[in-house]
PATOR-226288 format. One record per residue: residue number from 1; x, y, z of N, C-alpha, C in turn. Coordinates in pm, whole numbers, plus 50000, padded with zeros to 5 digits. Layout:
! PATOR-226288
   resi    n.xx    n.yy    n.zz   ca.xx   ca.yy   ca.zz    c.xx    c.yy    c.zz
    NUM       X       Y       Z       X       Y       Z       X       Y       Z
...
//
This chain:
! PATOR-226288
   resi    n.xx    n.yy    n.zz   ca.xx   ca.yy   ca.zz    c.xx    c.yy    c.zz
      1   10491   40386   49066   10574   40322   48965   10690   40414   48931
      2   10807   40388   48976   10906   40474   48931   10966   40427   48795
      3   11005   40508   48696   11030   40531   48594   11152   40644   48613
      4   11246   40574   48491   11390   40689   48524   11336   40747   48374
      5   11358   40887   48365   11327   40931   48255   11448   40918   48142
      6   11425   40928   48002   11504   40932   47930   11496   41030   47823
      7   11386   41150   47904   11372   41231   47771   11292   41369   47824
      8   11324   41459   47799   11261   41574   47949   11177   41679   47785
      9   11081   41675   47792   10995   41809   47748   10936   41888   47843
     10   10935   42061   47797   10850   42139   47890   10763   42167   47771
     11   10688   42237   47865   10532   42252   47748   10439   42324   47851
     12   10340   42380   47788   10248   42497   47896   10145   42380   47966
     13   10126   42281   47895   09997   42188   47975   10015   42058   47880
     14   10012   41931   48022   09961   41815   47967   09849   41761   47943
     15   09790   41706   47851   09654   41658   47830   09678   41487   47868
     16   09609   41439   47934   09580   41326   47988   09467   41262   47941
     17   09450   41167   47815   09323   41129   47736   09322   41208   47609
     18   09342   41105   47501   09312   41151   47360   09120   41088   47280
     19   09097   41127   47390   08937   41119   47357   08905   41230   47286
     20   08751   41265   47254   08704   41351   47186   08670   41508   47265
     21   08733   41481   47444   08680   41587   47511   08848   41610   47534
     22   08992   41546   47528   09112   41601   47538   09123   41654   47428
     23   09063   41637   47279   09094   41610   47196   09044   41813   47146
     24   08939   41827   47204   08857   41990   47178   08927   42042   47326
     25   09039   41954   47383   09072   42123   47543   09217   42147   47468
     26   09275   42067   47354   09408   42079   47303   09315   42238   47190
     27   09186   42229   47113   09131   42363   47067   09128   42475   47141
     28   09057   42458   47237   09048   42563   47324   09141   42631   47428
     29   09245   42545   47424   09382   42608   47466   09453   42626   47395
     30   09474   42556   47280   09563   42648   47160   09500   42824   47086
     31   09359   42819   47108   09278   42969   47062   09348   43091   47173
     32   09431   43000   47269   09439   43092   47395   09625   43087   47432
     33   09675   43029   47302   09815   43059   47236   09847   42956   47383
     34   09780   42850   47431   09903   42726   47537   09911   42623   47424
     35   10031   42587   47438   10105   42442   47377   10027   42328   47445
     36   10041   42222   47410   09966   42118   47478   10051   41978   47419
     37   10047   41904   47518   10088   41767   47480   09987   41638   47525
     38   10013   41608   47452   09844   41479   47524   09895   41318   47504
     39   09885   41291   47592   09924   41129   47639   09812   41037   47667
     40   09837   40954   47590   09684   40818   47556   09760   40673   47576
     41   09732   40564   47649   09759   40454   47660   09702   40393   47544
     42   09604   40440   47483   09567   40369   47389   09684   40377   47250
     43   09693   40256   47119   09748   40311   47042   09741   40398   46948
     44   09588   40476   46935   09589   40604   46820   09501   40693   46944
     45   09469   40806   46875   09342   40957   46897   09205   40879   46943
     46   09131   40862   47007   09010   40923   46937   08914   40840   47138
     47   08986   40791   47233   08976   40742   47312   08845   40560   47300
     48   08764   40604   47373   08616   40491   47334   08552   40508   47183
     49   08522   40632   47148   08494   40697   47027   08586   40585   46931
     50   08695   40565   46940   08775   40498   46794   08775   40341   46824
     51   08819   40323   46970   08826   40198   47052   08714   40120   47070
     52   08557   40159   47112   08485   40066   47085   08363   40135   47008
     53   08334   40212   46936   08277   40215   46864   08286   40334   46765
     54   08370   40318   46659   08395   40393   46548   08314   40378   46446
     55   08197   40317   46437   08095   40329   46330   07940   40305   46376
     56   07969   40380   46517   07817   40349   46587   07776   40518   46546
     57   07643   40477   46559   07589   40671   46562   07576   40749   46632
     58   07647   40889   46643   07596   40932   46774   07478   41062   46746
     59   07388   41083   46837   07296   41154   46753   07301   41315   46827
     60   07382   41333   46963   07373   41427   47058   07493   41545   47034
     61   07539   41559   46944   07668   41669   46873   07642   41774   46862
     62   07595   41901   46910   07518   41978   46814   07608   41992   46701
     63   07533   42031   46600   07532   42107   46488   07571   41928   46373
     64   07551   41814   46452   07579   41740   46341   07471   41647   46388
     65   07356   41616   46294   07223   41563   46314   07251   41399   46366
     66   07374   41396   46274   07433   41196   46314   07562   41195   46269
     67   07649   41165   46329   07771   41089   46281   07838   40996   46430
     68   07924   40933   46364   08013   40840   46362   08111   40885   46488
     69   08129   40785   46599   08278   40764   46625   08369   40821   46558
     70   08430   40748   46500   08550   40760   46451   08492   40920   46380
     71   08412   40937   46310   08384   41061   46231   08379   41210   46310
     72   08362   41186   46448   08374   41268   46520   08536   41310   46576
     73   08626   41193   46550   08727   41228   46609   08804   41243   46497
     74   08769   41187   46353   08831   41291   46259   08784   41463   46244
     75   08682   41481   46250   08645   41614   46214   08771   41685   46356
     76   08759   41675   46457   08771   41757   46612   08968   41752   46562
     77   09014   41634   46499   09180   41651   46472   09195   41756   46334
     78   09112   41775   46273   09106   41874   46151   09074   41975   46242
     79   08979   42023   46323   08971   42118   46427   09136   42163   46463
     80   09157   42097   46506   09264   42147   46617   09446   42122   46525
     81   09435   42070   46401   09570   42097   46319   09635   42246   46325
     82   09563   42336   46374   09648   42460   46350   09784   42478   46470
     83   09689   42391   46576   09754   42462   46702   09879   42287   46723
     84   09886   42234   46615   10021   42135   46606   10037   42052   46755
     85   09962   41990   46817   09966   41934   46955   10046   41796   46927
     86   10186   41756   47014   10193   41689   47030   10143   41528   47097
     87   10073   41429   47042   10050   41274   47077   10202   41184   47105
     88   10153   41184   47294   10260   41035   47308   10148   40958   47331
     89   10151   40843   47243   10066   40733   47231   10121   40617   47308
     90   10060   40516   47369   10084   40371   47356   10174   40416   47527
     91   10106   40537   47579   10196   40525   47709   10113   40598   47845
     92   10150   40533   47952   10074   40572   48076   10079   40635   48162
     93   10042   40710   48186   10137   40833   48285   10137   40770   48428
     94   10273   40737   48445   10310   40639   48575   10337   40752   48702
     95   10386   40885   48713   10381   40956   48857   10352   41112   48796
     96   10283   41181   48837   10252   41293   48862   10321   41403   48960
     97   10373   41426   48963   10449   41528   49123   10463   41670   49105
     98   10376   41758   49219   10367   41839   49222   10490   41988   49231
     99   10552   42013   49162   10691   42148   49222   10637   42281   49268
    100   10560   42357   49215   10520   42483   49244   10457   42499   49334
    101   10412   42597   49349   10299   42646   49498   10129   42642   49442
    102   10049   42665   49497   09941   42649   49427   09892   42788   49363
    103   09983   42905   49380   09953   43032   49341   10050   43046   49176
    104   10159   42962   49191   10195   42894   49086   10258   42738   49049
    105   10114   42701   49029   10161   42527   49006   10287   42491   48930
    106   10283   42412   48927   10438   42355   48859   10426   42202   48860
    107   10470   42081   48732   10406   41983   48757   10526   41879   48681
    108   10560   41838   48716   10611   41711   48645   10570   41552   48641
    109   10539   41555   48523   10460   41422   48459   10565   41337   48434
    110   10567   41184   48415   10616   41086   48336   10586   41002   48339
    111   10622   40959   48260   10515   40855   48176   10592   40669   48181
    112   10562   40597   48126   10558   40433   48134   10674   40421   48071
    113   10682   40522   47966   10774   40520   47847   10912   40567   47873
    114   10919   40647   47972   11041   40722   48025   11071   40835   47965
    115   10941   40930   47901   10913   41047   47891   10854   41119   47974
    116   10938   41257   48053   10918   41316   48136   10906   41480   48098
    117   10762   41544   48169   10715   41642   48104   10697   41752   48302
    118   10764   41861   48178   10751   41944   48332   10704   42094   48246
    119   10558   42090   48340   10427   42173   48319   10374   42271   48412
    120   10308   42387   48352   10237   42456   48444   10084   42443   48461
    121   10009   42317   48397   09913   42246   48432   09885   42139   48378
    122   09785   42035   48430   09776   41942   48373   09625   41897   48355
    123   09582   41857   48272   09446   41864   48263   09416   41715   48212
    124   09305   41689   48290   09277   41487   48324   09123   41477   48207
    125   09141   41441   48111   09068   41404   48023   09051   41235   48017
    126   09043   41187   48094   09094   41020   48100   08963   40949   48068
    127   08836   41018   48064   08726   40920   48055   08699   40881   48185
    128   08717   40745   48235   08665   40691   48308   08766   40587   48385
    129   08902   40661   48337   09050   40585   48324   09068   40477   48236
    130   09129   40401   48270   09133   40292   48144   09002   40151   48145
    131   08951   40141   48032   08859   40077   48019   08872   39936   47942
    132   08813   39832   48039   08817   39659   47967   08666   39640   47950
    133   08647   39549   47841   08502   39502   47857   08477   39398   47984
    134   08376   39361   48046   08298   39258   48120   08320   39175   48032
    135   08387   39057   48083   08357   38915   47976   08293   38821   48048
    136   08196   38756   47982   08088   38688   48006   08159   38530   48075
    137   08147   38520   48184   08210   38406   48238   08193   38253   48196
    138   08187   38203   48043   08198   38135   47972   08339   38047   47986
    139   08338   37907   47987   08487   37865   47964   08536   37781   47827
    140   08669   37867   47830   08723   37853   47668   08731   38000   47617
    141   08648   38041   47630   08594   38187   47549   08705   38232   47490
    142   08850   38225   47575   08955   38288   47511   08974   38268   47397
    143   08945   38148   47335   09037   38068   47206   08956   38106   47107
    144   08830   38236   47107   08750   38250   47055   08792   38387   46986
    145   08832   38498   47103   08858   38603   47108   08915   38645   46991
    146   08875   38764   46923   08913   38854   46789   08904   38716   46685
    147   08895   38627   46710   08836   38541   46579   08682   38591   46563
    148   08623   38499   46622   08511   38500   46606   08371   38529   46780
    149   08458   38636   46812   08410   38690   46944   08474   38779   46963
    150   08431   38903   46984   08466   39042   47003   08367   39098   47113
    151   08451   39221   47131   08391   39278   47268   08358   39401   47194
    152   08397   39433   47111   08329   39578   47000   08388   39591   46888
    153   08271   39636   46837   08313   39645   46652   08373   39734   46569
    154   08482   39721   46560   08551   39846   46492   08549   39857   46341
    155   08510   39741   46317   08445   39775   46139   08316   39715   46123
    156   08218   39737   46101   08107   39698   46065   08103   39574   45879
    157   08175   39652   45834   08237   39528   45711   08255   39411   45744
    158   08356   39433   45835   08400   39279   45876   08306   39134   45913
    159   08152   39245   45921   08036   39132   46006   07975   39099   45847
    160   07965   39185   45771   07888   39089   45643   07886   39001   45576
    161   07760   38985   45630   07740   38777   45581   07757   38701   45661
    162   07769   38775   45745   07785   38651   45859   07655   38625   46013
    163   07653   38506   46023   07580   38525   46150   07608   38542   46261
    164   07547   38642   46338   07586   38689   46429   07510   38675   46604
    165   07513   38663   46649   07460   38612   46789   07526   38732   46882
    166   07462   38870   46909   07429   38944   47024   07373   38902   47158
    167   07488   38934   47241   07407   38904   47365   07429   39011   47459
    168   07333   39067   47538   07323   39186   47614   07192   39222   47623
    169   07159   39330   47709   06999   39384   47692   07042   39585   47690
    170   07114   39613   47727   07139   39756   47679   07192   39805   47602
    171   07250   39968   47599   07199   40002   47484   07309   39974   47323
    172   07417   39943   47390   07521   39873   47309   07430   39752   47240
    173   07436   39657   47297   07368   39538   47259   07241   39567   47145
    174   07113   39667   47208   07042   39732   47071   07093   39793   46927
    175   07199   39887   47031   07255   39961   46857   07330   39881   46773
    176   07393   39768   46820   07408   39694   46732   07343   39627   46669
    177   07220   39543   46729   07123   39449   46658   07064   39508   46601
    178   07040   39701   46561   06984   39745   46449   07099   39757   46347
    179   07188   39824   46409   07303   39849   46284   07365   39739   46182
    180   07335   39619   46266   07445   39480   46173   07303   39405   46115
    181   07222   39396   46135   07054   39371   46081   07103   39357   45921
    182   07115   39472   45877   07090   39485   45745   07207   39432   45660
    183   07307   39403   45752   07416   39360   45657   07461   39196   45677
    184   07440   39176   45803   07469   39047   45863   07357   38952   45756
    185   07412   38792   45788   07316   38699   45702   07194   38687   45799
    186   07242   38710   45928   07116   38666   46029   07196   38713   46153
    187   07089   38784   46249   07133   38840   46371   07020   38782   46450
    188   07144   38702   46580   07012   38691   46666   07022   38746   46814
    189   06964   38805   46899   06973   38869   46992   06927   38806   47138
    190   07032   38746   47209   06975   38702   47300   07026   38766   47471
    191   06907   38818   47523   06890   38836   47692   06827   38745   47801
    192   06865   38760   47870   06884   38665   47980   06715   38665   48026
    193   06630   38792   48028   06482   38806   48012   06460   38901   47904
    194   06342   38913   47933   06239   38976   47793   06249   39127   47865
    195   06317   39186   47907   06303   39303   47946   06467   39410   47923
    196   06476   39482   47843   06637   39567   47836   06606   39697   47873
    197   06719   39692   47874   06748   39852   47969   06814   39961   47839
    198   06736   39931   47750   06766   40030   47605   06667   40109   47635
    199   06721   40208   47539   06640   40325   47467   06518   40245   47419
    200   06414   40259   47477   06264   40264   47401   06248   40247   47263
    201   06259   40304   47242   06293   40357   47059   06334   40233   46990
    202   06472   40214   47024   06535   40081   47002   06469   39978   47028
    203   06412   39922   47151   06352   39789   47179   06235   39814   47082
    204   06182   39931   47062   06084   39866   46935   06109   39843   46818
    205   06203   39890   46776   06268   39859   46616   06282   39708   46663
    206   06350   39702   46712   06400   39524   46747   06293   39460   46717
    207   06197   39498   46845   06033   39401   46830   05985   39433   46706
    208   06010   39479   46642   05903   39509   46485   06037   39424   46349
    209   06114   39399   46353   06212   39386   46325   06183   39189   46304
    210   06217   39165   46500   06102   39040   46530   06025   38964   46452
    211   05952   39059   46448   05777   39013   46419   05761   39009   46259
    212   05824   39079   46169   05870   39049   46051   05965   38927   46004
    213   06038   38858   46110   06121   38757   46015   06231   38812   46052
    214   06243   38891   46016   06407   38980   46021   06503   38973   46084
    215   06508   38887   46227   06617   38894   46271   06538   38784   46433
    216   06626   38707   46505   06583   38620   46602   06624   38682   46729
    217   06524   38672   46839   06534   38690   46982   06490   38582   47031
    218   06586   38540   47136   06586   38440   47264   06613   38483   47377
    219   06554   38427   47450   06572   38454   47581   06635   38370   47674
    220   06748   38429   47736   06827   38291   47773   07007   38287   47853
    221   07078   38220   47852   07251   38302   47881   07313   38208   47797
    222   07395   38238   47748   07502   38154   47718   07583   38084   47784
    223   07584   37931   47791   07680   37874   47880   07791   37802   47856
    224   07792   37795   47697   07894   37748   47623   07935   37767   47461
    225   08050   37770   47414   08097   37728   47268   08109   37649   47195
    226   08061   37600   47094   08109   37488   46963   08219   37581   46867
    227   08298   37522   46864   08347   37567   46738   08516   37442   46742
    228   08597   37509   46632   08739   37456   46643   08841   37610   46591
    229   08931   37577   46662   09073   37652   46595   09007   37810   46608
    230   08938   37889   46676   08900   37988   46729   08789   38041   46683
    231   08711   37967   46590   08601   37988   46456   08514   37895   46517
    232   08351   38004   46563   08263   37973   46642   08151   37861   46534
    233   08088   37831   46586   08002   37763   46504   07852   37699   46563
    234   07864   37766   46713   07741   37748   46780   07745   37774   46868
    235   07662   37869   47001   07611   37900   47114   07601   37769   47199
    236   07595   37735   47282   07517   37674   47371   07465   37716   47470
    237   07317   37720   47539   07240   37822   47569   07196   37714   47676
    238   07109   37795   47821   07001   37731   47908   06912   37868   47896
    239   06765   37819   47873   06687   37927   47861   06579   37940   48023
    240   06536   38030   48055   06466   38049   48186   06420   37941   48217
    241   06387   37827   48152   06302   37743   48220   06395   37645   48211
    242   06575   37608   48227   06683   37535   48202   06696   37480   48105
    243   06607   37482   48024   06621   37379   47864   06735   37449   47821
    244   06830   37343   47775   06924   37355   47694   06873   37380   47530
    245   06929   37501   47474   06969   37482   47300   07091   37499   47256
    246   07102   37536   47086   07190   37562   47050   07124   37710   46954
    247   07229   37803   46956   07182   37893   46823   07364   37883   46755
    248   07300   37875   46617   07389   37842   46501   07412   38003   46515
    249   07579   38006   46466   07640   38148   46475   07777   38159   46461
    250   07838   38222   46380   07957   38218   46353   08005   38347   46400
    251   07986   38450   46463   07997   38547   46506   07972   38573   46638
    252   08009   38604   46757   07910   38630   46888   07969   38773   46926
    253   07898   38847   46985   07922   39020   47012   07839   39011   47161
    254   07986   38994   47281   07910   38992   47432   07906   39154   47477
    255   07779   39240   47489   07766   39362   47540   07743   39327   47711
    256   07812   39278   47766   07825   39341   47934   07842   39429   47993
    257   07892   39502   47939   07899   39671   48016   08104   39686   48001
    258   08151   39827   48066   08278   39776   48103   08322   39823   48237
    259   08444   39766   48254   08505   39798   48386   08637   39879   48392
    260   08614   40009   48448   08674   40143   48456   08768   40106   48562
    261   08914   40159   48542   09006   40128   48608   09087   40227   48658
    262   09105   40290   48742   09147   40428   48693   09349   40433   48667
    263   09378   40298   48751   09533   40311   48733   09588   40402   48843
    264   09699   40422   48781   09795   40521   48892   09732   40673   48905
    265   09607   40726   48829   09565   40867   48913   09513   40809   49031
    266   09478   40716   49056   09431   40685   49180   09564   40743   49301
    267   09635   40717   49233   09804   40764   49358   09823   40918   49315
    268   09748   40984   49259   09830   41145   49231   09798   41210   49348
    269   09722   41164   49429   09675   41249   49579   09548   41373   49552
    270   09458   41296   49453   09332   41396   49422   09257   41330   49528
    271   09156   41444   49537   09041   41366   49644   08951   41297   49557
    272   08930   41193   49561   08840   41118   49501   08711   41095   49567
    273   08624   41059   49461   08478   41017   49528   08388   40917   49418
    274   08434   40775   49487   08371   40636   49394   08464   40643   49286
    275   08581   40671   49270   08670   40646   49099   08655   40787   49061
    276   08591   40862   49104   08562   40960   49008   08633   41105   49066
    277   08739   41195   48965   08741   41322   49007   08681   41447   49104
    278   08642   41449   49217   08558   41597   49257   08609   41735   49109
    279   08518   41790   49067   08579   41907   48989   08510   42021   49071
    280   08560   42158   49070   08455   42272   49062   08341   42279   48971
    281   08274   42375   48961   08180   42448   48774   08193   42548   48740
    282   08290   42582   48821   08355   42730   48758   08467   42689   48664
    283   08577   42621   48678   08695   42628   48618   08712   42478   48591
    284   08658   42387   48682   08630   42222   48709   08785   42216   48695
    285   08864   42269   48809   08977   42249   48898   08981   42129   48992
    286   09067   42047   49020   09057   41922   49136   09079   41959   49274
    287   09100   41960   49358   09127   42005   49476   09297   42014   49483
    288   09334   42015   49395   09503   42052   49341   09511   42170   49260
    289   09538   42263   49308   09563   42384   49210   09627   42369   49109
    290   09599   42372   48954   09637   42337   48827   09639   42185   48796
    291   09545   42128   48845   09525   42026   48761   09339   42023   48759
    292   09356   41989   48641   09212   41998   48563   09139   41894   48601
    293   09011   41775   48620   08914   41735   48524   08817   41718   48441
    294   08843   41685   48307   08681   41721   48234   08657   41565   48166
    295   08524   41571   48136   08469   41417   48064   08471   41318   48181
    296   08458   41242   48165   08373   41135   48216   08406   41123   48331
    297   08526   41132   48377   08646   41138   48482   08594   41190   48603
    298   08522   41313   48597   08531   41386   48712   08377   41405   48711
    299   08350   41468   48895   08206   41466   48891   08176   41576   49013
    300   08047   41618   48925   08034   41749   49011   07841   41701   49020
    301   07765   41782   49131   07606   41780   49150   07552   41806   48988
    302   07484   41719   48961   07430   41730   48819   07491   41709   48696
    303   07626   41614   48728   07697   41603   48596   07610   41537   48516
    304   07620   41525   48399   07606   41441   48304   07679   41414   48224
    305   07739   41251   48168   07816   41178   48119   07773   41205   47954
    306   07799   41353   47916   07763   41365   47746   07913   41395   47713
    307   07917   41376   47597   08066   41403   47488   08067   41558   47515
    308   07925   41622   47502   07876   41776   47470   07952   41818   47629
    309   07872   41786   47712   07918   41797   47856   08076   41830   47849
    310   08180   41747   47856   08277   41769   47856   08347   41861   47802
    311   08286   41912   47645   08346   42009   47544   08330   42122   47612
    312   08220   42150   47737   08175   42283   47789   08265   42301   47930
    313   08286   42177   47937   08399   42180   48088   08563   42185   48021
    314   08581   42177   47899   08689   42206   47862   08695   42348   47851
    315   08634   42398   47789   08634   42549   47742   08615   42602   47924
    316   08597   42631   48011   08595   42706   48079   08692   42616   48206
    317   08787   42553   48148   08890   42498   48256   09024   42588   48190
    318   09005   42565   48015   09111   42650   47950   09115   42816   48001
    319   09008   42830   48032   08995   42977   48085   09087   43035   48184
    320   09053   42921   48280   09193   42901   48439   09324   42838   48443
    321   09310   42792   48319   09497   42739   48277   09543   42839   48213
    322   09479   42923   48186   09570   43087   48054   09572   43133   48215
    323   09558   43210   48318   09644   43253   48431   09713   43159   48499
    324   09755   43064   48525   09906   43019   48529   09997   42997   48430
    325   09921   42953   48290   10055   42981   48215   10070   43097   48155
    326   10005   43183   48141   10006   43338   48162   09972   43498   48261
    327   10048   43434   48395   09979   43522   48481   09917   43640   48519
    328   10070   43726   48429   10124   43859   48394   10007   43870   48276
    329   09927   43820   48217   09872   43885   48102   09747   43873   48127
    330   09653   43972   48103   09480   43997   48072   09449   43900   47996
    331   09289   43825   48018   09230   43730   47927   09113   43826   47903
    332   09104   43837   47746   09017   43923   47723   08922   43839   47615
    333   08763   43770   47683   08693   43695   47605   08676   43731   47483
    334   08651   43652   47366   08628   43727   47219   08586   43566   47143
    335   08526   43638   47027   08405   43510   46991   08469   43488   46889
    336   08556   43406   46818   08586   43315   46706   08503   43383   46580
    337   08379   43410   46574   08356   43471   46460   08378   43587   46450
    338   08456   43681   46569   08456   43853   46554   08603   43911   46567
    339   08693   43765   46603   08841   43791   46636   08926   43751   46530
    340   08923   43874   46456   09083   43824   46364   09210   43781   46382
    341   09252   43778   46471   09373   43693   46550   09365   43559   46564
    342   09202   43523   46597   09197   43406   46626   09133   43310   46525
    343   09144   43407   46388   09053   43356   46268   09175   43312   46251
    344   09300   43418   46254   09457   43354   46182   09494   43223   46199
    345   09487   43207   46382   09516   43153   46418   09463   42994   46348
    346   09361   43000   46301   09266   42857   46239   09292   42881   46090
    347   09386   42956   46033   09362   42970   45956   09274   42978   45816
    348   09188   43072   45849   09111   43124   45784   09100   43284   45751
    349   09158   43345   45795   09197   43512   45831   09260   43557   45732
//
């Protein structure tokens, strides 16, 4: 996609993804005095975390027993206010092109917007590239959409009192039918069989949940809408054995999974493998000298797809971006609680 630029910044490194793992490599490279600029197609911070679920729980953070989406990507921007990182939002990074040698990279970015950034690394925080939900191959469905059919819940308010009709069997689909339970007038949860691919844990709250009154499970697909003017007002269902019903519902929440896209890194000339980044585990370098991936993006023997995961592949990628954008200078490790420079730097010193 060529793009004529209309606006040239330099800067020590681009961040690619304003998720919660670009969001801690803009920390850990500012502790290590690089500038950073970070570019998100989405329109605010906080990547999937703000986008599809800002009031789900997450329980795997250390040092925070439970919080929030969105609560995680406020705390991590209070994190990282010292080191002033520029957000271009609402734009896509359309060509990548390499200038330097690989002993010193050199990189010029630009973007959808006709902002053009020329860097001495670039570091791919993208998630999983850009992400759509699965929509349930229903017809009409459109005229439904952000009325009264959503693909994820960005306020949990918005569902009270109302009935709601979940459909999915993993683990989206569970954490919601516990979380909106208590506020919704009636939640009912329907899978295609009696068997989900949730957390344990979850399918029994559900079944106990069940078995009290508390909330309805069917088994079954959805094959159609009642409603008028985009305001649902009934399911229409065939259940395993083809009987047609209806479940009354003014709300429907389709958990299908989503579909990862990666866009134009697919053209930056990384070696890829299935959509996904190759990284090292030393520095989790791409097979491009100075360009990074960390989080969901990239994949090495034994990755695992944690928020935590990524925060640990940030911190030791920032390690190998301070010698190109500082070649000439010693990196001398030091621990945040014992470095007064770097207490200043967070101001607290």
């Amino acid at each position: 996609m060529a793009v004529t630029p209309i606006e040239t910044i330099e800067t020590d490194v681009v961040i690619v993804g304003a998720g919660p793992v670009g969001l801690f490599a803009v920390f850990e490279l500012g502790l290590l005095d690089i500038k950073a600029h970070v570019i998100d197609i989405l329109p605010k911070v906080g990547g999937q975390c703000s986008e599809l679920y800002p009031e789900k729980p997450i329980y795997d953070i250390p040092g925070f027993p439970i919080v929030t989406g969105a609560g995680l990507i406020d705390n991590l921007m209070k994190q990282i206010e010292p080191f002033a990182p520029t957000f271009h939002l609402n734009q896509m990074v359309a060509s990548l092109e390499t200038l330097g040698t690989p002993e010193a990279p050199r990189f010029r970015v630009t973007t959808d917007a006709g902002v053009e950034f020329l860097c001495k690394s670039v570091v791919i925080a993208a998630g999983g590239g850009s992400f759509q939900p699965k929509k349930p191959p229903i017809a009409g469905i459109e005229a439904y959409e952000e009325h009264s059919v959503y693909y994820a819940v960005r306020k949990m308010e918005a569902l009270r009192g109302r009935t709601v009709l979940i459909v999915g069997g993993g683990d989206s689909a569970l954490d919601w039918t516990l979380n909106l339970q208590p506020i919704a007038k009636r939640v009912t949860l329907m899978h295609r069989r009696d068997d989900f691919r949730a957390a344990p844990h979850s399918v029994e709250q559900m079944r106990a949940l069940v078995a009290r009154g508390d909330m309805d499970l069917r088994i079954g697909q959805v094959t159609g809408l009642k409603g008028a003017d985009g305001w649902l007002s009934a399911a229409i269902c065939r259940g395993s054995d083809n009987a047609v019903f209806e479940v009354a519902c003014d709300t429907m929440l389709p958990f299908f999974g989503l579909t990862m896209k990666l866009g134009p890194i697919a053209e930056w000339g990384l070696n890829l493998a299935e959509n996904l980044i190759p990284a090292d585990t030393e520095k989790f370098e791409t097979s491009t000298p100075g360009i990074f991936a960390i989080g969901d993006i990239n994949t090495y023997p034994g990755k695992l797809k944690l928020i935590l995961s990524g925060f640990h592949e940030g911190a030791l990628a920032a390690q190998k971006v301070h010698r190109y954008v500082y070649p000439e200078k010693k990196l001398l490790f030091q621990y945040t609680t014992s470095s007064t420079n770097l207490q200043r730097k967070l101001g607290v010193a």
